[in-house]
LUMVO-491816 format. One line per 4 residues: number of its first residue (from 1); their letters; for each residue z, x, y of C-alpha. Coordinates in Angstrom, 1 decimal. Example, Ala and Ser with C-alpha at 12.3 -4.5 7.8 and 13.67 -1.06 7.14 Angstrom:
2
1) AS) 7.8/12.3/-4.5 | 7.1/13.7/-1.1
***
This chain:
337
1) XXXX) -17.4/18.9/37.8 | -14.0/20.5/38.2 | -13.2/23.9/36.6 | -10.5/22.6/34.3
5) XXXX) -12.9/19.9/32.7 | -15.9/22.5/32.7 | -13.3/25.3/30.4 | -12.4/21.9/28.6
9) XXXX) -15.7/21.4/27.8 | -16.9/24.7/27.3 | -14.7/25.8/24.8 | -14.6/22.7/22.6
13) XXXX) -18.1/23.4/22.4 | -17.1/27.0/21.5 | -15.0/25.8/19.0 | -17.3/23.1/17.6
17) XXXX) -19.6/25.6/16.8 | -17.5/28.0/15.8 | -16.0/25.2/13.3 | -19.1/24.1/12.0
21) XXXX) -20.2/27.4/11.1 | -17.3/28.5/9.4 | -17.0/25.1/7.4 | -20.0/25.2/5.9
25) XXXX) -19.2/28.6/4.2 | -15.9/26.8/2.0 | -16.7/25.5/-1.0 | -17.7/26.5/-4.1
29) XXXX) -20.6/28.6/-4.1 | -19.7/32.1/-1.9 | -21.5/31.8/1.3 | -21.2/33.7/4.3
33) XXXX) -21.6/33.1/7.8 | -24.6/35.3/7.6 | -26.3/33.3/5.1 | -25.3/30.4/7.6
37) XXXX) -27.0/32.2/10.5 | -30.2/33.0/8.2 | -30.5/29.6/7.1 | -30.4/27.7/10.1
41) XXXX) -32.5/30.4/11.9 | -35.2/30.1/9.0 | -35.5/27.0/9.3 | -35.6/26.6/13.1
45) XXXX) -38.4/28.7/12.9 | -36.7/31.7/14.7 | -37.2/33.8/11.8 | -37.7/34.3/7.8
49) XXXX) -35.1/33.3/5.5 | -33.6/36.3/2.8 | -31.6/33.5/0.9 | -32.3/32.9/-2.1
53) XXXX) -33.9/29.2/-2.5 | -30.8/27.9/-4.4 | -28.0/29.3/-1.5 | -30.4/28.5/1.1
57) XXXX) -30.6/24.7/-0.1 | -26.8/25.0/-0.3 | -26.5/25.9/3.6 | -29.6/23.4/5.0
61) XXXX) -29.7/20.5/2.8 | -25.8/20.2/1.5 | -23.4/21.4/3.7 | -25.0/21.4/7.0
65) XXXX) -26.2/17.9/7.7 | -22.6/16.9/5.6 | -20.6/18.9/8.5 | -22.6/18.1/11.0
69) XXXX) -22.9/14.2/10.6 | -18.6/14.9/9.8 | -18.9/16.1/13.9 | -21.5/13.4/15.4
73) XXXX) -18.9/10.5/13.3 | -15.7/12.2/14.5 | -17.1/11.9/18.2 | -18.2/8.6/18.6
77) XXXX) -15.4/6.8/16.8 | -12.9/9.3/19.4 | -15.0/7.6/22.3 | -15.5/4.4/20.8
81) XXXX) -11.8/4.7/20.7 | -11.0/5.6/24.3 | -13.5/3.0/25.4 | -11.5/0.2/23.9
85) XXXX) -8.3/1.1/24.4 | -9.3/1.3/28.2 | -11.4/-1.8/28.1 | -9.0/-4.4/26.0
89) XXXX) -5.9/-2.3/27.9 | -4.8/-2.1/24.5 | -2.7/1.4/23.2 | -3.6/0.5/19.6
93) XXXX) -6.9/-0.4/20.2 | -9.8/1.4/17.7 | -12.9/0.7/17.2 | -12.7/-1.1/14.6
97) XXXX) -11.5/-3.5/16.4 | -13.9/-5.9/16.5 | -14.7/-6.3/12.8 | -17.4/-4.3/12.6
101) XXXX) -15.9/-2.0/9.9 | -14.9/-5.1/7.8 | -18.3/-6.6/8.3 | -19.8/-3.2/7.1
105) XXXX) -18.1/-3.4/4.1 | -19.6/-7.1/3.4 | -22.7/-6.3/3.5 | -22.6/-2.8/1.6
109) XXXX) -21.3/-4.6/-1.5 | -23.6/-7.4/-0.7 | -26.3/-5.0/-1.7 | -24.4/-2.6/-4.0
113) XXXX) -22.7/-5.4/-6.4 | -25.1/-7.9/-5.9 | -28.1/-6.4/-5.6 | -29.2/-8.3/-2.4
117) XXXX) -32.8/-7.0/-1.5 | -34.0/-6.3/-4.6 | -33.5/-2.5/-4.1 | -35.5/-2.4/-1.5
121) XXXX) -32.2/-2.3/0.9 | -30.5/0.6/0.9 | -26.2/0.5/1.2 | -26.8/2.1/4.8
125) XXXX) -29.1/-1.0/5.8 | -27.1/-3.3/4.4 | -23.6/-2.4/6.5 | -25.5/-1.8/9.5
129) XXXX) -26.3/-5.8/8.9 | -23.3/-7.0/8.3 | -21.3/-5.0/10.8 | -23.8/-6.7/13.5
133) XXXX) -23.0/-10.2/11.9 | -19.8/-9.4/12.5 | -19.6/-8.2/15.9 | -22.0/-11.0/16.7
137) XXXX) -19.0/-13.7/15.5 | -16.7/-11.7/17.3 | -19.0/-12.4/20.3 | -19.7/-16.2/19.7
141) XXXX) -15.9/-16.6/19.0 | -14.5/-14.8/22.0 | -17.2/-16.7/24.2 | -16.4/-20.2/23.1
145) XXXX) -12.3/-19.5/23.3 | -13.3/-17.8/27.3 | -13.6/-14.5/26.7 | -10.9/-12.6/27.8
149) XXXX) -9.7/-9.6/26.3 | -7.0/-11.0/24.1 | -9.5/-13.2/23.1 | -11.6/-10.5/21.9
153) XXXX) -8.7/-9.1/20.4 | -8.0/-12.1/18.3 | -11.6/-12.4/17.3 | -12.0/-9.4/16.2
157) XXXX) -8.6/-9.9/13.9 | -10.1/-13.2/12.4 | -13.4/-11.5/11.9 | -11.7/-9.0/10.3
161) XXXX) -10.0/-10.9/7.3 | -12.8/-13.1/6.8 | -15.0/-10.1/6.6 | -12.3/-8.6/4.6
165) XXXX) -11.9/-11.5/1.7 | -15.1/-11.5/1.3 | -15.5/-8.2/0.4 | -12.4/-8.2/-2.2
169) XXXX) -14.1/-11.9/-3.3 | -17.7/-9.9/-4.3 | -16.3/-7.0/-5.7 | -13.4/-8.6/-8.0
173) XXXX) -15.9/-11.5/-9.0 | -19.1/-9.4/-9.7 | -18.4/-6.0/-10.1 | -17.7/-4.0/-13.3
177) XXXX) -15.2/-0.8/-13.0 | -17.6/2.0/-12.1 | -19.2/-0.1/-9.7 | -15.6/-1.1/-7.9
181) XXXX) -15.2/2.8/-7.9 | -18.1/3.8/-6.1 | -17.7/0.9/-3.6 | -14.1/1.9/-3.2
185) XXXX) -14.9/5.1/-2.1 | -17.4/5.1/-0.2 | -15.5/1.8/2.0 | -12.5/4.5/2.9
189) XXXX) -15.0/6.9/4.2 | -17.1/9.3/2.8 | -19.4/11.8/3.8 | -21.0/12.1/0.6
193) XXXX) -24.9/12.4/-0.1 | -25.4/13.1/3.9 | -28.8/13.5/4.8 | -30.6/14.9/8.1
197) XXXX) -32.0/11.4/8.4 | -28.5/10.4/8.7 | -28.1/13.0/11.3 | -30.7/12.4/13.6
201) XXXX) -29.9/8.6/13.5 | -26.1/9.3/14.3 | -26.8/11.9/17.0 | -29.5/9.6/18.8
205) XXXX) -27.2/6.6/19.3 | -24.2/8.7/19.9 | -26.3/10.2/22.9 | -27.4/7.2/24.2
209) XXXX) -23.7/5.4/24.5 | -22.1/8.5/25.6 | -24.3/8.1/28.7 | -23.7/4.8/28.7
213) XXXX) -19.8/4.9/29.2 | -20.0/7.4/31.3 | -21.9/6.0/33.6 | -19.6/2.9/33.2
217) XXXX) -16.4/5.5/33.8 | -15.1/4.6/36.9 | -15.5/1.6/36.0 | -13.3/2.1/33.5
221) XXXX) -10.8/3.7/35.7 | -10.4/0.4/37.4 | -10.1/-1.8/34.6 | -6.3/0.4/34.1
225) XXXX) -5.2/-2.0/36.8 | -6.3/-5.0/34.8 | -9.3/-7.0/35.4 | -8.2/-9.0/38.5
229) XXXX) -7.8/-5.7/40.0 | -11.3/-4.6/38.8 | -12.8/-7.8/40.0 | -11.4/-7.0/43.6
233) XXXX) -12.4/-3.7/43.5 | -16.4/-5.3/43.0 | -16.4/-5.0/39.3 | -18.4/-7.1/37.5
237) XXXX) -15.9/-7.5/35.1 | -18.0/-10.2/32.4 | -20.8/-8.1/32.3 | -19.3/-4.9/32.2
241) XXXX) -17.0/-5.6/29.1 | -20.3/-7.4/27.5 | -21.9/-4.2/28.1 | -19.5/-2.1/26.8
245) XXXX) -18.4/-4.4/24.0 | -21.9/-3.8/22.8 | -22.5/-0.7/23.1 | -19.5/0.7/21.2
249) XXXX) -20.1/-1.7/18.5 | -23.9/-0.6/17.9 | -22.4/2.9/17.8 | -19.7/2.2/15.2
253) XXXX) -21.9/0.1/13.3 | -24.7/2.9/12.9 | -21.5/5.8/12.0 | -19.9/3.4/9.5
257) XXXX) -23.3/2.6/8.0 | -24.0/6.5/7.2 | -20.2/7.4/6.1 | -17.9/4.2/6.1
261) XXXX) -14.6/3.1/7.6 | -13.4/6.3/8.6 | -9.6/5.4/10.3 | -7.0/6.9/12.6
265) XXXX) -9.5/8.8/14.9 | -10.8/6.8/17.1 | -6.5/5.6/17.4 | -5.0/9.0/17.9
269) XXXX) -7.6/11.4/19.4 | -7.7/9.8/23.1 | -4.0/9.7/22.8 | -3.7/12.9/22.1
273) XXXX) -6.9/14.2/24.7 | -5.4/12.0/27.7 | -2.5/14.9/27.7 | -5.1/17.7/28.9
277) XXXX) -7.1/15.3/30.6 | -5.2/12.5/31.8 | -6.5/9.3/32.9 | -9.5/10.0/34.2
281) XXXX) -12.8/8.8/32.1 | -15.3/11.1/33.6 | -13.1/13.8/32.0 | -11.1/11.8/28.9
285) XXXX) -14.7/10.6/27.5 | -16.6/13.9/27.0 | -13.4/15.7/25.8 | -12.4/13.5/23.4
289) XXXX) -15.5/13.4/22.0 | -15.6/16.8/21.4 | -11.8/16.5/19.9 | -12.7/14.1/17.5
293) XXXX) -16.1/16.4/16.4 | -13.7/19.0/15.3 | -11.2/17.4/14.1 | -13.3/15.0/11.9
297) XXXX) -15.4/18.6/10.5 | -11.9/20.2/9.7 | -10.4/17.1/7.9 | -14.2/16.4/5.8
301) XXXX) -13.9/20.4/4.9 | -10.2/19.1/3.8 | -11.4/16.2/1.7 | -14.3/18.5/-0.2
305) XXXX) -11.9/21.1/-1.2 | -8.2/20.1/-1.5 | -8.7/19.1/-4.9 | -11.7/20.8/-5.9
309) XXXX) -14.0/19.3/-8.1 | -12.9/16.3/-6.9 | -12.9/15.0/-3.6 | -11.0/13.0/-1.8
313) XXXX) -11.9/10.3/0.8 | -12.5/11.2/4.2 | -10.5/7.9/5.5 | -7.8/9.0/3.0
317) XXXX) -7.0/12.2/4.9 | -7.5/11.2/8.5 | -4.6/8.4/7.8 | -2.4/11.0/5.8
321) XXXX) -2.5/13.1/9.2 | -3.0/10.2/11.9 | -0.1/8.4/10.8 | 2.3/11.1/11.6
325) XXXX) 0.2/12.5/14.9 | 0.5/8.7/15.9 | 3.9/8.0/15.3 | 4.5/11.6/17.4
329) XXXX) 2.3/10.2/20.2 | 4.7/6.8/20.3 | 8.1/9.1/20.6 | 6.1/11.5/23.4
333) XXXX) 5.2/8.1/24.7 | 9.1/7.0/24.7 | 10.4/9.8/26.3 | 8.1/10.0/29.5
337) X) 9.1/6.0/30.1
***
């Protein structure tokens, strides 16, 4: 590991931490990063909690698992994000590219609005099924029309508005206004109701693909030269994008299950990360990963309190900023060529 990518990675996990702590101390109720510390310690076991119960359920079962399921969903749609664009060679690549966040959305209303399952589905369960439907028509699809990338590409696009009518057909045929509301909400992301179930669930598939891809990242290195190049080079290029394909769409099914279609980050933050990293995967993936886990706990902290006692949607904010940041990225873009 090189000593730029290890102060890269040592102080975005400094700030991380140092973000997490202090965002969970905004909002309402006046908590300070000592009750933060207390808290958490308490219930680590590394001491006894002074809090009383209220503030202390404020800190573990409110804010904390809200801020830190905003950090584990800010990384892996950043490095679901950099894996794609690399992948599909595509700039504007994110990952929801291959439907998976339209598919979501089906089968969330599916079970909200028409009360598919009975109740004994929860919304969570039923986006984490349809965003696999999905990705598994972007698979059949891509397959069948010979499975190169723009082939993915396009497949993903006409998953996408199918998945997408269908979603606007349930909820302007069946649901009534407060119903549309909720649904509304939570499908342009939101953090709301976050649980440690939630967090555990995130964390454990985020783990497991970040090894993934990075064991896959010089691999991706070589698909930059396109995948005749790879192939030369003794990639097994098929496989490999299979591989990849699926492992970044399991991830973004499970974050958009737990907090919906969050957009913009997994577009701008490896854009904006490949300018202290540069190409490289074994040093873009980790560090955009961390980029995106502070950025997405900043923008959720945002959301909460801008307009306190309401709140905005998560998605809402990270497209009032990534528009701009994006459209800055393009003119950097246009004056290096």
């Amino acid at each position: 590991m090189s000593t730029r990518l290890l102060l890269l990675i040592v102080g975005g996990l400094a700030a991380l931490l140092a973000s997490v702590a202090f965002a969970v101390t905004i909002g309402p109720a006046d908590i300070s990063t000592a009750d933060v510390w207390a808290a958490v310690t308490a219930h680590l076991g590394l001491g006894e909690s002074t809090l009383p119960p209220l503030r202390d359920g404020i800190v573990w079962n409110l804010r904390m698992p809200r801020t830190l399921l905003a950090a584990v969903c800010g990384a892996g749609l950043a490095l679901c994000g950099a894996v794609m664009q690399s992948l599909l060679r595509n700039p504007l690549a994110d990952p929801f590219v291959l439907g998976v966040s339209s598919g979501a959305s089906t089968g969330a209303v599916t079970v909200v609005v028409l009360g598919v399952g009975g109740g004994a589905v929860s919304l969570s369960a039923g986006a984490f099924t349809g965003a696999l439907l999905s990705f598994g028509l972007v698979l059949v699809l891509s397959h069948t029309l010979g499975g190169s990338t723009d082939r993915v590409v396009l497949s993903g696009v006409a998953a996408m508005q199918l998945f997408s009518a269908l979603t606007s057909f349930i909820v302007l045929t069946s649901a009534d206004a407060d119903t549309t509301r909720a649904v509304l909400f939570w499908l342009l992301g939101s953090l709301t109701g976050a649980g440690w179930g939630d967090v555990l669930l995130c964390t454990a598939v985020l783990a497991a693909v970040l090894v993934v891809c990075l064991g896959y990242a010089r691999t991706l290195d070589a698909f930059a030269f396109g995948e005749e190049a790879a192939a030369a080079l003794g990639v097994r290029v098929a496989r490999t994008r299979l591989v990849l394909l699926c492992a970044t769409a399991l991830l973004t099914a499970t974050l958009v299950s737990s907090a919906g279609a969050i957009g913009f980050v997994g577009l701008v933050l490896p854009h904006a990360t490949r300018a202290l990293t540069g190409p490289g995967h074994a040093r873009l993936l980790p560090v955009t990963a961390l980029a995106g886990a502070i950025f997405l706990v900043w923008v959720d902290t945002a959301a909460r309190t801008v307009i306190d006692p309401q709140e905005v949607p998560v998605g809402v904010v990270t497209s009032l900023i990534g528009v701009p940041a994006f459209v800055a990225v393009l003119y950097r873009g246009r004056r290096k060529t």
